[in-house]
KOLVEXLUM-701090 format. One record per residue: y, x, z of N, C-alpha, C in turn. Coordinates in steps of 0.05 Angstrom, whole numbers, padded with zeros to 5 digits. Example, Ala and Ser with C-alpha at 12.3 -4.5 7.8 and 13.67 -1.06 7.14 Angstrom:
BEGIN
{nukol {-00114,00264,00156},{-00090,00246,00156},{-00066,00264,00156}}
{nukol {-00045,00257,00142},{-00021,00273,00143},{00001,00258,00157}}
// end
This chain:
BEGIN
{nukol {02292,03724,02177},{02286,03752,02182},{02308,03764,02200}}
{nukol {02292,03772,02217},{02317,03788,02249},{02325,03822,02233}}
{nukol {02346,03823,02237},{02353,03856,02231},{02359,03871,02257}}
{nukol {02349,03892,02257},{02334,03910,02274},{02355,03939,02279}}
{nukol {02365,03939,02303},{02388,03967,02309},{02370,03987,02295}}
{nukol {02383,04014,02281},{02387,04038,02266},{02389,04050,02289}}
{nukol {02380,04072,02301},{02377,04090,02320},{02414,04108,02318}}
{nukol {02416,04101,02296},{02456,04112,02297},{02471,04094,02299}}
{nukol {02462,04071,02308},{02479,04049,02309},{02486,04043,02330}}
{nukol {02507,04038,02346},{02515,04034,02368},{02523,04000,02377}}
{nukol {02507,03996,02395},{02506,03970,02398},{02536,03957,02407}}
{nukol {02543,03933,02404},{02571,03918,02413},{02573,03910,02431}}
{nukol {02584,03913,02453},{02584,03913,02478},{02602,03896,02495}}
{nukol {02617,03881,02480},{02647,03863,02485},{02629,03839,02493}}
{nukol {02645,03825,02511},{02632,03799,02519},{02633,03779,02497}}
{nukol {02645,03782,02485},{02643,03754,02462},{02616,03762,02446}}
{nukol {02613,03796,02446},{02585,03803,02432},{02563,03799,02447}}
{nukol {02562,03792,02466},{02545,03794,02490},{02533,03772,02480}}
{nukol {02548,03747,02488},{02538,03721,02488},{02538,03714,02459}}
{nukol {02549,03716,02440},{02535,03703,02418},{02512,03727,02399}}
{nukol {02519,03756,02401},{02509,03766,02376},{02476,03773,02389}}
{nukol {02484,03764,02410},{02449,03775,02423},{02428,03749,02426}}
{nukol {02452,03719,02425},{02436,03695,02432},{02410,03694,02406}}
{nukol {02399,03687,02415},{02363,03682,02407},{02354,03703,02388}}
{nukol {02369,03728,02409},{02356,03752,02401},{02363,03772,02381}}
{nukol {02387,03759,02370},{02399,03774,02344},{02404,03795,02345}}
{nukol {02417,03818,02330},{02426,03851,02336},{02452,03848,02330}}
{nukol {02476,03872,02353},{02500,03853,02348},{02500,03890,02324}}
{nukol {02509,03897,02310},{02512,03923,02300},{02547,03919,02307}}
{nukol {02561,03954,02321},{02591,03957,02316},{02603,03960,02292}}
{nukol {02579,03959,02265},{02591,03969,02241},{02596,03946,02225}}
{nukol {02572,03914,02240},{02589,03903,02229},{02607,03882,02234}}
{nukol {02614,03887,02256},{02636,03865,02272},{02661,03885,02274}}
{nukol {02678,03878,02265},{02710,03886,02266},{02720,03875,02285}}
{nukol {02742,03891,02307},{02746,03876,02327},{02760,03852,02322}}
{nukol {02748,03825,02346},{02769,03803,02340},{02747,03788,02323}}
{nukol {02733,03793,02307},{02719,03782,02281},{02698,03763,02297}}
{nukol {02694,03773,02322},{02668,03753,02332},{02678,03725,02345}}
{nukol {02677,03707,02331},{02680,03685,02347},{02675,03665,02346}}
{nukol {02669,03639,02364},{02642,03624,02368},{02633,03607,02344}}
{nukol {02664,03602,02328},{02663,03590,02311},{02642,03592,02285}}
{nukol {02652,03625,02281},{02638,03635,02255},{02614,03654,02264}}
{nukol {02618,03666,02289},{02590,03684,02285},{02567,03680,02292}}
{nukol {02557,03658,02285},{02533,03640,02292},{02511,03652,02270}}
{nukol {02482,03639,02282},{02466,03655,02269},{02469,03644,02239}}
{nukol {02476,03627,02231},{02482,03622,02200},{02497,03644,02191}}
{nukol {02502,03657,02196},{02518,03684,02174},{02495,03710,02185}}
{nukol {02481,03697,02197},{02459,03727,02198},{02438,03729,02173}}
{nukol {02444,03732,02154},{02427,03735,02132},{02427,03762,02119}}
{nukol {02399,03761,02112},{02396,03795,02100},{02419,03802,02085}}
{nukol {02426,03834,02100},{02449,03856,02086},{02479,03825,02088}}
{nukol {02479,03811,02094},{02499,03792,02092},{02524,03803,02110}}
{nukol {02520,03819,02137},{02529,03823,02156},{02554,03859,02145}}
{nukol {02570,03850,02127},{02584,03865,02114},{02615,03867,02129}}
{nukol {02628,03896,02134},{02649,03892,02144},{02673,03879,02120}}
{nukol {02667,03894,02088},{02683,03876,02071},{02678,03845,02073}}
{nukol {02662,03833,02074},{02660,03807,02076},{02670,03790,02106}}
{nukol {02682,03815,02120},{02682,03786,02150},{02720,03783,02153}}
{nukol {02728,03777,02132},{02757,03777,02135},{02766,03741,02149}}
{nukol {02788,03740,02168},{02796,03725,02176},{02792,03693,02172}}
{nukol {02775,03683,02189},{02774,03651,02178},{02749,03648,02153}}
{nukol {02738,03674,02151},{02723,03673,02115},{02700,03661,02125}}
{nukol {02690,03674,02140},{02660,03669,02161},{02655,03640,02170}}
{nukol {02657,03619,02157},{02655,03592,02154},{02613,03577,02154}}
{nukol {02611,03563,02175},{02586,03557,02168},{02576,03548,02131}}
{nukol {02591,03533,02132},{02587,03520,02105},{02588,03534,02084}}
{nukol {02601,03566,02081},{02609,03587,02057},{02573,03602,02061}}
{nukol {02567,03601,02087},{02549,03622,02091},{02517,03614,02080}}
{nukol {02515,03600,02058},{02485,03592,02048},{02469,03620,02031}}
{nukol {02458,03618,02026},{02431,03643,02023},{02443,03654,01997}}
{nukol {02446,03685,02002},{02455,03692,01977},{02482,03690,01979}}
{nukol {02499,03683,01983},{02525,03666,01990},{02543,03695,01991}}
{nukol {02531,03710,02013},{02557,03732,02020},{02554,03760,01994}}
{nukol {02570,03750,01983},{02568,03779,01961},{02599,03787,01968}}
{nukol {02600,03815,01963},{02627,03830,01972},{02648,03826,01951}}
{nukol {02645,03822,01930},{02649,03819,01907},{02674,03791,01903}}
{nukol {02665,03775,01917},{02673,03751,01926},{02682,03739,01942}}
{nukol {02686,03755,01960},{02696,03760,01992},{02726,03761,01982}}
{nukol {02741,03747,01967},{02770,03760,01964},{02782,03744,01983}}
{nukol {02809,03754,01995},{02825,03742,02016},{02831,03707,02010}}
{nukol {02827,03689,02017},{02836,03667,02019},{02811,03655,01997}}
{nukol {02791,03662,01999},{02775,03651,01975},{02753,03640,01990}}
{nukol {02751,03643,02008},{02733,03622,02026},{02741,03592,02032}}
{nukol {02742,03578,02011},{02742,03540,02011},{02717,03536,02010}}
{nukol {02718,03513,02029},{02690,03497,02035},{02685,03481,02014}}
{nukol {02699,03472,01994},{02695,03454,01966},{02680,03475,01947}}
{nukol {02685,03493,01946},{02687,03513,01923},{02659,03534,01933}}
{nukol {02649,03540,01957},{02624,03552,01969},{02605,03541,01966}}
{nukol {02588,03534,01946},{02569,03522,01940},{02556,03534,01933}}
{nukol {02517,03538,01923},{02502,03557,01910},{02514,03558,01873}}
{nukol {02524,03532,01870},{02514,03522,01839},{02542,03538,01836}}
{nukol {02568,03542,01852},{02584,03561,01843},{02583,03599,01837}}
{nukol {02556,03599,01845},{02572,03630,01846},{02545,03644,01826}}
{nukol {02558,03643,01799},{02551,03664,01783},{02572,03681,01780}}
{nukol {02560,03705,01771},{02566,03730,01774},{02593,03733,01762}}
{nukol {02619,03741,01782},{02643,03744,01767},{02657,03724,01774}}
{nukol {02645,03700,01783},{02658,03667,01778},{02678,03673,01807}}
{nukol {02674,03683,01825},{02699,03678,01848},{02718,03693,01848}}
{nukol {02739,03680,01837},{02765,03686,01831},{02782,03673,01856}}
{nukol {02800,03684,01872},{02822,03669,01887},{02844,03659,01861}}
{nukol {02848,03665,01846},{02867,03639,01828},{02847,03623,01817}}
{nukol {02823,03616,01813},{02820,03597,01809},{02803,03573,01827}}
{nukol {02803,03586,01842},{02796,03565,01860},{02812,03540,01876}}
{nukol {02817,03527,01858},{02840,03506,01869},{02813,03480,01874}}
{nukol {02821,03464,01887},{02802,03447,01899},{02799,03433,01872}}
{nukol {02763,03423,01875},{02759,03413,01852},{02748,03417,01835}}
{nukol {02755,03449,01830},{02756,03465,01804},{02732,03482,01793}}
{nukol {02706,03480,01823},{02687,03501,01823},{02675,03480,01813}}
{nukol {02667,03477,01783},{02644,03458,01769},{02625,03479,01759}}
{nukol {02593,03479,01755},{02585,03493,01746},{02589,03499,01716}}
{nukol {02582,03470,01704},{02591,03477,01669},{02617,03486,01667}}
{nukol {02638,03485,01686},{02662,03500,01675},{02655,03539,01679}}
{nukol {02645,03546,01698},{02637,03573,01704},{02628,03589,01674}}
{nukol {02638,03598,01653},{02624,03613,01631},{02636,03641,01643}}
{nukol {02623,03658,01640},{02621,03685,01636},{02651,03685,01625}}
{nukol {02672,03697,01634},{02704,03702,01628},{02712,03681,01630}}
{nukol {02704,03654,01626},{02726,03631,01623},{02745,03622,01640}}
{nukol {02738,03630,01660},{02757,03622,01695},{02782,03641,01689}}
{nukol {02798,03625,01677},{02827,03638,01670},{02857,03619,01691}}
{nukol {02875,03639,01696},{02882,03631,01719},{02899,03612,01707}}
{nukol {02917,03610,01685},{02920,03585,01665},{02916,03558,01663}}
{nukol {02890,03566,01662},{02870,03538,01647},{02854,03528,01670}}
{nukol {02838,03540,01702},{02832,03525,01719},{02849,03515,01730}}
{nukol {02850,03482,01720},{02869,03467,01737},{02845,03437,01720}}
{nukol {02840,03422,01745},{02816,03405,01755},{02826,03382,01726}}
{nukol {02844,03371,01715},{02856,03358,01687},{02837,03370,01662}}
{nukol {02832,03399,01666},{02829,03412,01642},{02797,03414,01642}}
{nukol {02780,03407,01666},{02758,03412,01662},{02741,03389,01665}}
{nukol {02744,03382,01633},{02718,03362,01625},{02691,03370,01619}}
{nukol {02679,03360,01617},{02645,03368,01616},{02637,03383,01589}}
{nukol {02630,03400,01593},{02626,03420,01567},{02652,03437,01551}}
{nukol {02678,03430,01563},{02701,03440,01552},{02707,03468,01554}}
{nukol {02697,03469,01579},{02701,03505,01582},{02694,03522,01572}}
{nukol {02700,03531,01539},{02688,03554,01527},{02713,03574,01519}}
{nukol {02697,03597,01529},{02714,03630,01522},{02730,03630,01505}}
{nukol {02723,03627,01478},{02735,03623,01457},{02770,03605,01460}}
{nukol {02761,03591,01475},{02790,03562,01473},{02802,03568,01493}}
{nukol {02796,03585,01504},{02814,03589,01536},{02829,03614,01524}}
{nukol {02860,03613,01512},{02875,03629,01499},{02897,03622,01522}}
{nukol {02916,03637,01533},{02940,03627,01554},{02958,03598,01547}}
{nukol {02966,03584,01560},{02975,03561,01553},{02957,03541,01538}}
{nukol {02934,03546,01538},{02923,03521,01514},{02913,03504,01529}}
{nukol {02904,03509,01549},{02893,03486,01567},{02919,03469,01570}}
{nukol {02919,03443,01560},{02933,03422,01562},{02919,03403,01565}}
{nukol {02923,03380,01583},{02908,03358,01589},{02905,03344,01571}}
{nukol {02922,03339,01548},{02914,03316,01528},{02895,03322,01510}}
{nukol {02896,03350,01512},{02879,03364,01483},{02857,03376,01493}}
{nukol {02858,03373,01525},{02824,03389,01530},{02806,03365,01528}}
{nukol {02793,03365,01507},{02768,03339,01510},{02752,03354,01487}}
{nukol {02720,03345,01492},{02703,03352,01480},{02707,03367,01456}}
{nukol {02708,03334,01451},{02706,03323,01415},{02726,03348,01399}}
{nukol {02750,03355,01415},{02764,03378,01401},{02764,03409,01404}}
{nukol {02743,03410,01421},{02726,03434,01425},{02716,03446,01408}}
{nukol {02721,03459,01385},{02704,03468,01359},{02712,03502,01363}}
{nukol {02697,03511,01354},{02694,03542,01359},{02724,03552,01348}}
{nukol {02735,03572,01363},{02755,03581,01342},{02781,03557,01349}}
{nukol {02778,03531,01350},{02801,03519,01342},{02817,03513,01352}}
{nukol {02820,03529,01385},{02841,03516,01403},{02866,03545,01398}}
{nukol {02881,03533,01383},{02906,03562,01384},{02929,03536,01391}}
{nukol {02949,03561,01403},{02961,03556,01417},{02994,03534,01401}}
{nukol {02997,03539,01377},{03017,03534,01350},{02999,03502,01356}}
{nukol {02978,03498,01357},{02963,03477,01346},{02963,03449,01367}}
{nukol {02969,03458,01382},{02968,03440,01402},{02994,03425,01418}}
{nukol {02997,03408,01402},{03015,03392,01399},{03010,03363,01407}}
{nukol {03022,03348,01428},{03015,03325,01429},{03005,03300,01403}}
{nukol {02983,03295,01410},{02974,03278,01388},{02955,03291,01367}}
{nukol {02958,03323,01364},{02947,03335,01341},{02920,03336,01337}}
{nukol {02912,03338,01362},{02879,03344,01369},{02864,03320,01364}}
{nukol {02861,03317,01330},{02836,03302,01321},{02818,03317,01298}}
{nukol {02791,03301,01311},{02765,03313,01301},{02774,03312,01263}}
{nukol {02784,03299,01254},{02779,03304,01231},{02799,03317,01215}}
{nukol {02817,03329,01227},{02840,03345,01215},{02829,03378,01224}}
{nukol {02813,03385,01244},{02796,03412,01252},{02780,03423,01230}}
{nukol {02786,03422,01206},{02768,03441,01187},{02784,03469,01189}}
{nukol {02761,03487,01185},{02767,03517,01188},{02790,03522,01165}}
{nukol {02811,03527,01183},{02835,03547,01165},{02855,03521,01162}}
{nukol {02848,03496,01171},{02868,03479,01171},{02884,03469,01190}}
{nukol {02877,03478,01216},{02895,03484,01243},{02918,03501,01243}}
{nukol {02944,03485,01234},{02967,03500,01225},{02991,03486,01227}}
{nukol {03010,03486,01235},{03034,03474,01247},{03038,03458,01215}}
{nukol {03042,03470,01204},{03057,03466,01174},{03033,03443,01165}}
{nukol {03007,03439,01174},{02987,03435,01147},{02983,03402,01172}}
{nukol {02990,03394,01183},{02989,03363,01204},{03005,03345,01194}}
{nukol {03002,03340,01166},{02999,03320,01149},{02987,03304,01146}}
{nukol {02986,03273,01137},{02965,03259,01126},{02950,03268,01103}}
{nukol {02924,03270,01103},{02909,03283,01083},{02904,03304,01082}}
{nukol {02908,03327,01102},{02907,03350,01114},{02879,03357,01123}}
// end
C-alpha cells in the first residue's frame, strides 16, 4: 500500500529525496525524513510500510533492511542502539520485549520473552534455557548459569540466599525448605 501526500505536507525536495523517495513512485513526506536520514542504504522501499514512516523511529543506522519486516517499526522500540539484525525478528517483538539492555546477541529467544521477565541482570544468552524464563525467578542476581536449568524452575523457588553452587536439586525444593541453614542431608 502507497501512502499518499496530505495537502499540508510539503514534499522533500533534496536530491537524495529525489532519487530514492520518489523511485517507483513512493511519497517522500518532510515530516518524515530528518535531515541526513535519507540514504541509499536504508531508505529503500522496505521501510515504506503503513504509518511505519515515523520521525521517532528513523534514528541513526536504525533503518536496516532486515529490522524493517511488517509490523516491525513500533516507536516504542525504536530505542537508540536497539536496532541488531540478530535480535529484529517477528517472533521477537511482543509487547514491551525491546529493551536496549537486553539485547545482547543471542538473547532475543521467544520462550525467554514473558511479559516483565527481560531483566537487565538475568539476559545473558548462559541463562536462557528453554522454558527457564519465568517472572517469578528472575529476582536480581539469581540468574546464575549453574542453577538456571529447568528441572530447578519451581514457582517461588529461585531466591537469591539459595543459590549456591551445587544447591539447586529437584529434591531438596519443597516449599519452605529453600534455606541456607536447612541444605542438609535429609532436608
Amino acid at each position: 500500500m502507497l501512502l499518499t501526500p496530505h495537502p499540508s505536507v510539503v514534499v522533500c525536495v533534496s536530491p537524495c529525496h529525489r532519487v530514492l523517495c520518489h523511485h517507483a513512485g513512493l511519497p517522500c513526506f518532510s515530516v518524515c525524513v530528518p535531515s541526513c536520514c535519507c540514504v541509499m542504504a536504508y531508505y529503500v522501499m522496505a521501510c515504506y510500510i503503513t504509518a511505519c514512516c515515523v520521525m521517532a523511529c528513523y534514528i541513526t543506522a536504525c533503518c536496516v533492511m532486515a529490522c524493517y519486516i511488517t509490523a516491525c517499526c513500533v516507536m516504542a522500540c525504536y530505542v537508540t542502539a536497539c536496532c541488531i539484525m540478530a535480535c529484529y525478528i517477528m517472533a521477537c517483538y511482543i509487547t514491551g520485549c525491546c529493551v536496549t539492555a537486553c539485547y545482547i546477541t543471542g538473547c532475543c529467544v521467544t520462550a525467554c520473552y514473558i511479559t516483565g521477565c527481560c531483566v537487565t541482570a538475568c539476559c545473558v544468552t548462559a541463562c536462557y534455557v528453554t522454558a527457564c524464563c519465568v517472572t517469578a525467578c528472575y529476582v536480581t542476581a539469581c540468574c546464575v548459569t549453574a542453577c538456571c536449568v529447568t528441572a530447578c524452575y519451581i514457582t517461588g523457588c529461585c531466591v537469591t540466599a539459595c543459590y549456591v553452587t551445587g544447591c539447586c536439586v529437584m529434591a531438596c525444593y519443597v516449599t519452605g525448605c529453600c534455606v541456607m541453614a536447612c541444605w542438609v542431608t535429609g532436608c
